[in-house]
C-alpha positions in Angstrom: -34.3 9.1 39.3 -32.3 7.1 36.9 -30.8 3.7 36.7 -27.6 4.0 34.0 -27.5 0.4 34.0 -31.0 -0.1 32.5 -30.7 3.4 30.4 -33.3 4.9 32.1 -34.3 8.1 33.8 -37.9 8.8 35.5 -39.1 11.9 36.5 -41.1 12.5 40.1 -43.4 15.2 40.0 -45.2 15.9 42.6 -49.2 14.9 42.6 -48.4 12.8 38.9 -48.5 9.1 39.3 -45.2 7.9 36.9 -44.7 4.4 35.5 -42.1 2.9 33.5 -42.2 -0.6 32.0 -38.9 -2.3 32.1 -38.2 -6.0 31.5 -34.5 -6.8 33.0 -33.2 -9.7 31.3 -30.6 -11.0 34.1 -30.3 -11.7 37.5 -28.8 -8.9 39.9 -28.4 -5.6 42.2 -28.1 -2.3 40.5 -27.8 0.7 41.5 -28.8 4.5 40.9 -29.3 7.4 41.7 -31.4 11.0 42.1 -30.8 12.3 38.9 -32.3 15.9 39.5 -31.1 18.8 42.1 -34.6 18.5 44.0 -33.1 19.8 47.3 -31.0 19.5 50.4 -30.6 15.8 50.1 -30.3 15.5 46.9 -27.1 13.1 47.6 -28.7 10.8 49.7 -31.0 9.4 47.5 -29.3 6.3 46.4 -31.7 3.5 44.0 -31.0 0.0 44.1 -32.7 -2.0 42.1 -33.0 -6.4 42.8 -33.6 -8.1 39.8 -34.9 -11.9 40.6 -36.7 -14.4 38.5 -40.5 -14.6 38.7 -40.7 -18.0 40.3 -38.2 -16.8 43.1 -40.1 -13.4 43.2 -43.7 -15.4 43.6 -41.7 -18.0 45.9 -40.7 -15.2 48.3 -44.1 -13.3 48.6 -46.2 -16.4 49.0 -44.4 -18.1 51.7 
């Protein structure tokens, strides 16, 4: 998948566990997409990505 916004692009392969580190430096919803042909689909795989401070982040999970 990649998010074009961030400059990014991950691969999934199957049984390999993938990490990226990414620190997003303002607030907001963005959006990407499968960035492979991996099927039938391969056009519904829409990303979206919600970038929130840490306090609201903890805020939200702990209440």
């Amino acid at each position: 998948w990649a998010v074009p916004s961030f400059g990014i692009k991950v691969d999934a392969v199957p049984g390999r566990l993938n990490q990226i580190g990414l620190y997003v430096k303002r607030e907001g919803t963005f959006y990407g997409q499968c960035s492979e042909l991996c099927g039938v689909d391969h056009g519904f795989m829409p990303i979206k990505v919600k970038a929130v401070k840490l306090n609201d982040y903890l805020n939200q999970i702990y209440s």
